[in-house]
C-alpha positions in Angstrom: -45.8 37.4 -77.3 -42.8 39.5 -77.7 -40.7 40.2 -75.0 -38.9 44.1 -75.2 -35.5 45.1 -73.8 -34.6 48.4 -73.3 -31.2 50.0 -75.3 -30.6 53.1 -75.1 -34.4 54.1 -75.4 -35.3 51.8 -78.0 -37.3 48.7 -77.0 -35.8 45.8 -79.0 -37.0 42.2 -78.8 -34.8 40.3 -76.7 -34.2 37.3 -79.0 -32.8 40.3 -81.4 -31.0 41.8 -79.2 -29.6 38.6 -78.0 -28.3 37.5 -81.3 -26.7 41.3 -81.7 -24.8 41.4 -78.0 -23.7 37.5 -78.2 -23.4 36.6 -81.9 -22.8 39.3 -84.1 -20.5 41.7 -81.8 -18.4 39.7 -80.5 -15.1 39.0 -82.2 -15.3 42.7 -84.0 -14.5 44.6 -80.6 -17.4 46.5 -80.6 -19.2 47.4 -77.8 -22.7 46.6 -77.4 -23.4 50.0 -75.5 -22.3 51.7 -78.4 -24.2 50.2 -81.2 -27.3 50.5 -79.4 -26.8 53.9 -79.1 -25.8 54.7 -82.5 -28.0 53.0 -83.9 -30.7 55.0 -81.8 -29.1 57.9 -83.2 -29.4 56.7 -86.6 -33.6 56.1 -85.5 -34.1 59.3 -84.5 -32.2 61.6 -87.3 -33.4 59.6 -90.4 -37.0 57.8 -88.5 -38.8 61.0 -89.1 -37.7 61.9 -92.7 -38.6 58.6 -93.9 -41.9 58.7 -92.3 -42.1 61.8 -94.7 -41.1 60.5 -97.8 -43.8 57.2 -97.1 -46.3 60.2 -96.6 -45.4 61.7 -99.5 -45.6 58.5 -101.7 -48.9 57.5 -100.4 -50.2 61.0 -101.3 -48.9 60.7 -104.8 -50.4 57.1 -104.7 -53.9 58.8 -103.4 -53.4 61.2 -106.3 -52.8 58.6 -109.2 -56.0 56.2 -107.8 -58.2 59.5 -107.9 -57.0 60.5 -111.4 -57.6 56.8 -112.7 -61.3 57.1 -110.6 -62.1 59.9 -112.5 -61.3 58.3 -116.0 -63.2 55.4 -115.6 -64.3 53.7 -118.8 -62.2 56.0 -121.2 -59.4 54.5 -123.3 -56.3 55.4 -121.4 -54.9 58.5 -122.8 -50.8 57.8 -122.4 -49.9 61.8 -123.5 -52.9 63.0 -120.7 -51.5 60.6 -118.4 -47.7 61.3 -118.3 -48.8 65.3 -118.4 -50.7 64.8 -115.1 -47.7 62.4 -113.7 -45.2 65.3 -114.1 -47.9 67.7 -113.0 -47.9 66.5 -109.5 -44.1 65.6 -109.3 -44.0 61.8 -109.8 -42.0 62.2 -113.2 -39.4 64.8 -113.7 -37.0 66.0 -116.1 -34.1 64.0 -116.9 -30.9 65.5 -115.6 -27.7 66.8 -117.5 -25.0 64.2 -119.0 -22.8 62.9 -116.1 -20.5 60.2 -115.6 -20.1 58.2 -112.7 -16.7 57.0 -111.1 -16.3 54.3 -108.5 -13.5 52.6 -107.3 -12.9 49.6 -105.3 -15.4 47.5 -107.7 -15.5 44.0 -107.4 -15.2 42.1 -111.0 -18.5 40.7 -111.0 -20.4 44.5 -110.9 -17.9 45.9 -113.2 -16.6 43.7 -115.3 -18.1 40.2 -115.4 -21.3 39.2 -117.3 -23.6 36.0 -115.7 -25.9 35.1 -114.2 -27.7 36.5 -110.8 -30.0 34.6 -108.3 -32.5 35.6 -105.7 -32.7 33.2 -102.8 -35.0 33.6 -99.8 -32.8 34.4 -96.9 -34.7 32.4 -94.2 -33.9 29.3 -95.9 -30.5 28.2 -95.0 -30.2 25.5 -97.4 -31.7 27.5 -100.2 -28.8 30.5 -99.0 -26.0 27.8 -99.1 -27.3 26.4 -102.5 -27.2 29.5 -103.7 -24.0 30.9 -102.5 -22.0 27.8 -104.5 -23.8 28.0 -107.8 -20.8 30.2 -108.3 -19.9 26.8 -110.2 -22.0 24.6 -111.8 -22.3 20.9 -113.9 -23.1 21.8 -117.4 -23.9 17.5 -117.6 -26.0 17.9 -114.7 -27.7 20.9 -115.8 -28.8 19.0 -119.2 -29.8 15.6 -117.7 -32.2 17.1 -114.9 -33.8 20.0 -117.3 -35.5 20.1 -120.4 -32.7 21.9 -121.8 -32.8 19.1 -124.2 -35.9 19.4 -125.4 -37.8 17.3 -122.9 -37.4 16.2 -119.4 -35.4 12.7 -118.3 -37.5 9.8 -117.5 -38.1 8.2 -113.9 -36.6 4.9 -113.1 -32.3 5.4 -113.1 -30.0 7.2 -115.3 -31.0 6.8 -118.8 -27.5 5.5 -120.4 -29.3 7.3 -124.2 -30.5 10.7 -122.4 -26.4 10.6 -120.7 -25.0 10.4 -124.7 -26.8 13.1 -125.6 -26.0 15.2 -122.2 -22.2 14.5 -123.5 -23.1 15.2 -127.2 -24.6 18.5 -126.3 -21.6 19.4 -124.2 -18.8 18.2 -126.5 -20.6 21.4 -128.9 -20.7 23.8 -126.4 -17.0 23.6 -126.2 -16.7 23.3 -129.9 -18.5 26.9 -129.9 -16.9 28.5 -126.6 -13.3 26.7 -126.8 -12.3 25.4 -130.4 -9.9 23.2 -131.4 -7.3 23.7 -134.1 -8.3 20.7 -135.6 -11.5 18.3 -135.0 -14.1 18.2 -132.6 -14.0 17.5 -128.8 -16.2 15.0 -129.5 -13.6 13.2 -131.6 -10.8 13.6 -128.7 -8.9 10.7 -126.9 -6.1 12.7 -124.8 -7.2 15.9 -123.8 -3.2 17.1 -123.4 -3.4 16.7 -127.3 -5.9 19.4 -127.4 -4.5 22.0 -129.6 -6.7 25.4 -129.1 -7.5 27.3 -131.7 -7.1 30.3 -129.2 -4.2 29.0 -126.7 -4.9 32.1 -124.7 -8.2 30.2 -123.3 -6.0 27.7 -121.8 -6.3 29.3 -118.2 -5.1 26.8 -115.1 -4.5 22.9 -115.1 -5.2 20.9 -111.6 -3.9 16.7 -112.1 -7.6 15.7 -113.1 -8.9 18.7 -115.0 -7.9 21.9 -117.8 -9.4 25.0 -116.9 -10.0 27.5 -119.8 -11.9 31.2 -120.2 -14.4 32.3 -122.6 -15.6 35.8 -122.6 -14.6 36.6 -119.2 -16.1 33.2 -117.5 -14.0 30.0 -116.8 -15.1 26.7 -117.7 -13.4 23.6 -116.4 -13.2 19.8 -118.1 -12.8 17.0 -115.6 -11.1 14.3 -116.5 -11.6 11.1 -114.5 -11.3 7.2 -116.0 -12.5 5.8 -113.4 -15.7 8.1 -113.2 -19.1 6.1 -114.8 -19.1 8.9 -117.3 -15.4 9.3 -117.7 -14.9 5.7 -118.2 -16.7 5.6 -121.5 -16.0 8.4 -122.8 -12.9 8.7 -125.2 -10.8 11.4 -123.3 -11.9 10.3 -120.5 -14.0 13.3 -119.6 -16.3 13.0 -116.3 -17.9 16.3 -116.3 -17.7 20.0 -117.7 -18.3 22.6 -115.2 -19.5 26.0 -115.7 -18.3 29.3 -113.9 -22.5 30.4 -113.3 -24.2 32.8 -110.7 -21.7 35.3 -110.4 -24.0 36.9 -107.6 -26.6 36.1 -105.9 -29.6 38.3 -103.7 -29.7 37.1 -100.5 -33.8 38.4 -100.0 -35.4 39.7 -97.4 -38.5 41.4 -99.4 -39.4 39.5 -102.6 -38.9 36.2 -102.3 -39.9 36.0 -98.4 -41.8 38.3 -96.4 -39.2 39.1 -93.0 -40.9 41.2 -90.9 -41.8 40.1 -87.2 -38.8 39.9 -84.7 -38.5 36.3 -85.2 -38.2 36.5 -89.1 -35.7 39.1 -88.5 -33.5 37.0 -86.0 -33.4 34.0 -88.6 -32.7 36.1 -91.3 -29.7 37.8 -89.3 -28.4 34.6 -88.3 -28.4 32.8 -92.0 -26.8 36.0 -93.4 -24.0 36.2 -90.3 -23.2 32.2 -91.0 -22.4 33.3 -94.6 -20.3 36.6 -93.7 -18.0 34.4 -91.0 -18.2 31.1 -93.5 -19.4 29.1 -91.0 -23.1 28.5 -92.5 -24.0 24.4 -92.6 -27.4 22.9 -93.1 -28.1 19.2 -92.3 -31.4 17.9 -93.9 -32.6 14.9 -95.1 -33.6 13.7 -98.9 -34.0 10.3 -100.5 -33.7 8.5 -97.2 -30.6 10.3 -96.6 -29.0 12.8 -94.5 -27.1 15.4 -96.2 -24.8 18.5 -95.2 -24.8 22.0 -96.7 -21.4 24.5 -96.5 -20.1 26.6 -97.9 -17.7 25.3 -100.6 -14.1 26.4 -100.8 -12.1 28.7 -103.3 -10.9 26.6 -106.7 -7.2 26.6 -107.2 -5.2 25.7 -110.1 -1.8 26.0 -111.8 -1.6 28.7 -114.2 0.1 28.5 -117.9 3.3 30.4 -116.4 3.5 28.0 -113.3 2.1 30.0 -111.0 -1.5 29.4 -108.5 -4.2 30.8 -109.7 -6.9 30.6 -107.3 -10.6 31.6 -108.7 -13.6 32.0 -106.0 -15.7 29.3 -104.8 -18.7 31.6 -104.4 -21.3 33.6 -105.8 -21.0 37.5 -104.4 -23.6 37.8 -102.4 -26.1 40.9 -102.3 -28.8 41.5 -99.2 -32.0 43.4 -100.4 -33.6 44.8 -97.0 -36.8 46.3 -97.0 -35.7 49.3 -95.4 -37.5 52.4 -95.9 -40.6 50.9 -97.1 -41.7 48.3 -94.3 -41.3 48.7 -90.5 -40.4 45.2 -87.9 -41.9 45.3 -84.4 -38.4 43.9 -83.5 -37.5 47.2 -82.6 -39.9 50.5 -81.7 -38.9 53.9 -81.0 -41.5 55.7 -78.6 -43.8 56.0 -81.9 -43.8 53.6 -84.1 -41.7 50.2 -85.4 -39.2 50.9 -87.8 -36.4 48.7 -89.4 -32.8 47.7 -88.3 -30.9 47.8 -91.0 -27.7 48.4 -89.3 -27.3 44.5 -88.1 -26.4 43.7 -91.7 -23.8 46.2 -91.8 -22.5 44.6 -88.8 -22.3 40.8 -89.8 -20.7 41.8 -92.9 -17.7 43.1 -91.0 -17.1 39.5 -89.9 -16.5 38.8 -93.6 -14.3 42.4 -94.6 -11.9 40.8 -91.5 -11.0 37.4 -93.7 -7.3 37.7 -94.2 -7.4 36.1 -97.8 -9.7 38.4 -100.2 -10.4 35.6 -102.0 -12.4 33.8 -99.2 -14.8 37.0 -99.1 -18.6 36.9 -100.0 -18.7 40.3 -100.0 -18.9 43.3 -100.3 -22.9 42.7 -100.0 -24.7 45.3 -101.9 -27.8 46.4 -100.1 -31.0 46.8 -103.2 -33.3 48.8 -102.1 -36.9 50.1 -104.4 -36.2 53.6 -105.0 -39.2 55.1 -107.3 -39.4 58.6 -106.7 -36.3 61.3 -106.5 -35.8 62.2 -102.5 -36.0 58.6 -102.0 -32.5 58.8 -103.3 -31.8 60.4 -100.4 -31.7 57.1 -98.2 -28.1 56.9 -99.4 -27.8 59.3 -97.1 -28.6 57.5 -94.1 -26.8 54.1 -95.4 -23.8 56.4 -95.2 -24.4 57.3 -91.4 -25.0 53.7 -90.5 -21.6 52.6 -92.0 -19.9 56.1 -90.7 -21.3 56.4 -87.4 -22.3 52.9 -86.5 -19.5 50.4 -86.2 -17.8 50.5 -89.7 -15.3 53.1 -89.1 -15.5 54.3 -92.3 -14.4 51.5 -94.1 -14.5 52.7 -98.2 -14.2 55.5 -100.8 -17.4 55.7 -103.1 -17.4 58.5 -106.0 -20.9 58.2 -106.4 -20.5 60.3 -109.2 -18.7 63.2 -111.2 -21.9 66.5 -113.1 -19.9 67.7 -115.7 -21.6 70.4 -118.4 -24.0 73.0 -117.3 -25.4 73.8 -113.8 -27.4 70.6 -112.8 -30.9 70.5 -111.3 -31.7 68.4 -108.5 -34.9 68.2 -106.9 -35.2 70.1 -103.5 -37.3 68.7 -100.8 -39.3 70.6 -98.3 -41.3 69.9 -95.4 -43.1 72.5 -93.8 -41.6 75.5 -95.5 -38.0 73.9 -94.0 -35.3 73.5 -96.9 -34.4 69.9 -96.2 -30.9 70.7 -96.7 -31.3 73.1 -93.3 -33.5 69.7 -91.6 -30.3 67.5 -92.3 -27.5 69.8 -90.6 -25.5 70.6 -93.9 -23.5 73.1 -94.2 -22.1 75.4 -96.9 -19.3 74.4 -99.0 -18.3 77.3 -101.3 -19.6 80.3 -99.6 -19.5 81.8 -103.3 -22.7 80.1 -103.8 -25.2 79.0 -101.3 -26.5 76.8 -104.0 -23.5 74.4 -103.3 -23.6 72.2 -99.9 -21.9 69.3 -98.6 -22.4 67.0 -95.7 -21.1 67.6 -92.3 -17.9 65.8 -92.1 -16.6 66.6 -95.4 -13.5 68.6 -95.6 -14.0 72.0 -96.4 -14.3 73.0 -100.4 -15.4 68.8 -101.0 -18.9 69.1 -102.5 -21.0 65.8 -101.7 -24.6 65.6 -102.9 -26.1 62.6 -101.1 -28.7 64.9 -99.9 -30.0 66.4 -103.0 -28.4 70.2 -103.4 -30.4 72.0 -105.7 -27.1 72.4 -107.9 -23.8 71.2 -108.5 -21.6 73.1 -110.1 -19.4 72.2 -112.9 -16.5 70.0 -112.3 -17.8 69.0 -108.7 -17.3 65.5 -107.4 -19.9 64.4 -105.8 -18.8 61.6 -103.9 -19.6 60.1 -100.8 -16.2 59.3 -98.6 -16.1 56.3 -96.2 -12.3 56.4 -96.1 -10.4 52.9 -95.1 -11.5 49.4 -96.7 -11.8 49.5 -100.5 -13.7 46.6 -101.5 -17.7 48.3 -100.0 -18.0 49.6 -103.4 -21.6 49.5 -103.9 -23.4 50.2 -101.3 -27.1 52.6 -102.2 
């Protein structure tokens, strides 16, 4: 049975509130008063719009199953179809040309290509597993899979399915890093190695050459006294792939965190990775192993210099949000979600004094299907604003240029929503244009759906301080 707490008129389980007021709080000066009561705040502006927009959806979805209903045993029609879904508002015209500007990016979103994971977050090991497949054995990757073509036999390593791990490999870096001259299949020395590119060459450590292909590093290990490196020519033990670039830590797909006791765990795993202190102890193959978080790769760059690449995957945390309620916490009506905690932990990890030992900045994924769902943007804004973040980041969230630009408006009740929210008038030339409250007179921001933007607005959501929360919506 769940045992409640009052703060500041919310009743919140106790474990949760226990982990809030003596594991996430402290060490970010925060006081615990406060973030119960901003988060209550936060509850009662945006609870009651949200309950809306679920009311809405499930009468769209009431809509959709009756139309379906009534066209039982006819081919489906897909012209009649998308007519009746823009009929009753679930499609809607595609907006005017824009372009979007953001600053403050991390590489991986903006520039980097690889791979993404999805890991439950109740499962620490899983998290911790996840988190370090930032870098991964290419030769371990081929042995264990059917990569190859088929899967390695029981029993011990198989010394003929090992030559062909190193066979494979030795091509890849023919493809990614050629030689001048040869094959790396053919080299003994690998300081000999003459690049057909010497650009590629990216960082040396005293047992391994780090180079970069299309934006990804990939480093060769060189070790003679390794089993593998001991047989092989140039003495190569390993080849190591820069892999997940990010990863979702998951709190809706993958897992299903919903009861005050899912929430706690889930909290907790996500808080060890913000403050790096995460470690798993488990047992396999008659064994006990331990799970951390690995460290940051350093080398020595071509020019003599460190060059010191991330240990990690960036790590992304997909609430469920507006769509699922927790009895962890209730307001007087109903359960609703507590989003804010993420927020919170995450700080632990904006403190780290070296940006390269950072996870973050976490990027909350949430399902938006319909139009004023955008609008939870909105209320992610308020949590990082009014909550505990201080406004940390600048986010242009995007810049309408061309003709005037439609945006659906929302009403409940005969009430614009833009009157429901507080806004205010930003160009009193035209009542068509609002902005937030907070933003600085003439500053147009449209997280709330306007019904137009004029020309030449940025819209742009400011959380002035801390650059690197670039992506949070």
């Amino acid at each position: 049975m769940t045992v409640y707490e009052d703060r500041a008129g919310l009743q919140v389980a106790a474990e949760l509130a226990g982990l809030i007021e003596q594991e996430v709080l402290p060490g970010l000066g925060l006081d615990p008063a406060g973030f119960w009561s901003g988060t209550a705040a936060v509850f009662a502006r945006f609870a009651p719009e949200n309950r809306a927009l679920l009311a809405h959806r499930d009468a769209l979805q009431a809509r959709i199953d009756d139309w379906h209903d009534g066209r039982r045993g006819r081919p489906y029609d897909v012209a009649a179809s998308q007519t009746f879904l823009r009929e009753i508002g679930y499609l809607v015209e595609e907006p005017q040309p824009f372009t979007i500007g953001t600053t403050g990016v991390d590489a991986e979103i903006a520039r980097m290509a690889g791979p993404q994971l999805v890991v439950p977050i109740l499962n620490a090991r899983f998290l911790l597993n996840a988190a370090n497949a930032r870098w991964g054995s290419l030769y371990d990757a081929l042995y264990g899979t059917d990569a190859l073509g088929d899967l390695p036999k029981g029993g011990g390593y198989d010394p003929e399915r090992g030559a062909r791990v190193v066979a494979r490999a030795k091509a890849f870096l023919d493809e990614a890093v050629p030689l001048t001259d040869g094959s790396w299949s053919d080299l003994t020395d690998i300081d000999a190695a003459v690049l057909k590119d010497p650009a590629q060459l990216a960082g040396r450590t005293e047992g391994s050459r780090l180079f970069r292909h299309n934006g990804l590093h990939i480093e060769v290990i060189v070790d003679r006294a390794h089993p593998v490196g001991r047989t092989d020519p140039a003495g190569i033990a390993d080849v190591v792939l820069e892999s997940a670039l990010t990863t979702i830590c998951d709190l809706e797909d993958s897992v299903a965190a919903v009861d005050a006791a899912d929430k706690v765990c889930a909290y907790r795993n996500w808080l060890g990775l913000m403050k790096g202190d995460l470690v798993e102890t488990f047992d396999k193959g008659g064994k006990t192993l331990t799970r951390r978080l690995n460290p940051d790769r350093a080398f020595i760059a071509p020019d003599g210099s460190t060059l010191t690449l991330k240990g990690r995957s960036l790590l992304f945390v997909r609430n469920v949000g507006h769509l699922m309620t927790t009895p962890a916490v209730r307001l007087p009506d109903e359960a609703v979600d507590v989003q804010p905690v993420c927020g919170d932990a995450e700080m632990h990890d904006r403190r780290a004094v070296d940006p390269h030992q950072r996870l973050g900045p976490p990027v909350r994924q949430h399902r938006v299907m319909l139009p004023p769902q955008a609008g939870n943007g909105t209320g992610f804004g308020k949590i990082e604003r009014g909550m505990s973040h201080g406004g940390r980041a600048r986010l242009e969230i995007a810049q309408l240029r061309g003709q005037r630009h439609p945006l659906p408006r929302h009403q409940e009740g005969g009430i614009d929503r833009r009157q429901r929210l507080g806004q205010r008038v930003a160009d009193p030339a035209d009542p068509q244009t609002v902005d937030v409250e907070g933003a600085e007179a003439g500053q147009v921001v449209a997280v709330a759906r306007p019904d137009v933007v004029e020309e030449g607005h940025a819209v742009r959501l400011d959380r002035r301080g801390d650059r690197r929360n670039s992506g949070v919506g």
